[in-house]
N, C-alpha and C positions, 0 to 999 in steps of 0.2 A: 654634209658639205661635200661639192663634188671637189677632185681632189686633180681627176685628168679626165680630158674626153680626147677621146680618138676622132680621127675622120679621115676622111681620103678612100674606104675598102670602097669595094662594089664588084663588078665585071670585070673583066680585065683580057685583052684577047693577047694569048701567050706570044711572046717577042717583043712585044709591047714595052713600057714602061708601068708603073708602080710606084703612088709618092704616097705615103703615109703622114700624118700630122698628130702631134699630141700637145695639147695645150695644158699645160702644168702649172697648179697651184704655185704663188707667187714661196710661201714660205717653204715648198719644198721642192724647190727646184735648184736653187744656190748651193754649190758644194758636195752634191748630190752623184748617187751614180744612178743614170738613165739608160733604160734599157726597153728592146721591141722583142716581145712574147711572141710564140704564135702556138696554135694545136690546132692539129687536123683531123677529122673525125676519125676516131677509133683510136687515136694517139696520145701518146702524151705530149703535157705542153712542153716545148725545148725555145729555148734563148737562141733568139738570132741576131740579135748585136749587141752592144753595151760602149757606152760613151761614159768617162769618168774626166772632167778636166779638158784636158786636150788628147788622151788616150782611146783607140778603140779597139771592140775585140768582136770577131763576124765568127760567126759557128762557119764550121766548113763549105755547105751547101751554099752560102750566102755570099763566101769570100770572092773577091772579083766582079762581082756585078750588083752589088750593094755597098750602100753610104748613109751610115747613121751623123746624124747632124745636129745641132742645137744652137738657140738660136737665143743669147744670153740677156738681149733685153727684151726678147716679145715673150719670154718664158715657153718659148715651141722647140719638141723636138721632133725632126722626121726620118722617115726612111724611104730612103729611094730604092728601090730594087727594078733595073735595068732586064730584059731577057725574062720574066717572068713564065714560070710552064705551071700544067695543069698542078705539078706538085709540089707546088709554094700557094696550093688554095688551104685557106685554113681563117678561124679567130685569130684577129692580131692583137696582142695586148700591148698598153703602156703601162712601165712597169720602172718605179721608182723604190730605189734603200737610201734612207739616210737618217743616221746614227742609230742603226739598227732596225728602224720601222722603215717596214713594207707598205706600197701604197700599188694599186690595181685600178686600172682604165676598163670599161665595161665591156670592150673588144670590136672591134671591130669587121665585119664578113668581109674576106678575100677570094674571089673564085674566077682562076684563071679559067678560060676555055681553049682546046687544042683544033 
């Protein structure tokens, strides 16, 4: 049972815009902390935003020109990333905890070009 699908990566020509979309299981999207992954080749994967509630928290690189959002009755959460550069290209994961279980999006390709 799929649990999240990503959509929105592809191309993306840097200065541009960036809207990411994840479409989350109905029972595990309520009450839930939602969060956008990413890893870029050769890297480890690092957390770029996290939405709990009405709380959010942007890793550094992200802060100011990104906005994690969600969207409580269509069960969607996105991410906007404004300014995009060659090094915000990577797998974007959706990425959901709640009451302890983890749940993973199959990822989606990001590749900015300069």
């Amino acid at each position: 049972q799929v649990q999240l699908v990503e959509s929105g990566g592809g191309l993306i020509q840097s200065g541009g815009s960036l809207r990411l979309s994840c479409a989350v299981a109905v029972d595990i999207f309520d009450d839930s902390t939602l969060c956008w992954y990413r890893q870029a080749p050769g890297k480890q994967r690092e957390r770029v935003a996290c939405v709990a509630g009405y709380v959010t928290d942007y890793v550094d690189s992200a802060k100011g020109r990104s906005t994690i959002a969600k969207d409580d009755v269509k069960k969607i959460m996105y991410l906007q990333m404004n300014n995009p550069q060659p090094e915000d290209t990577a797998v974007y994961y959706c990425f959901v905890r709640k009451r302890g279980l983890e749940y993973w999006g199959q990822g989606t390709q990001v590749t900015v070009s300069s």
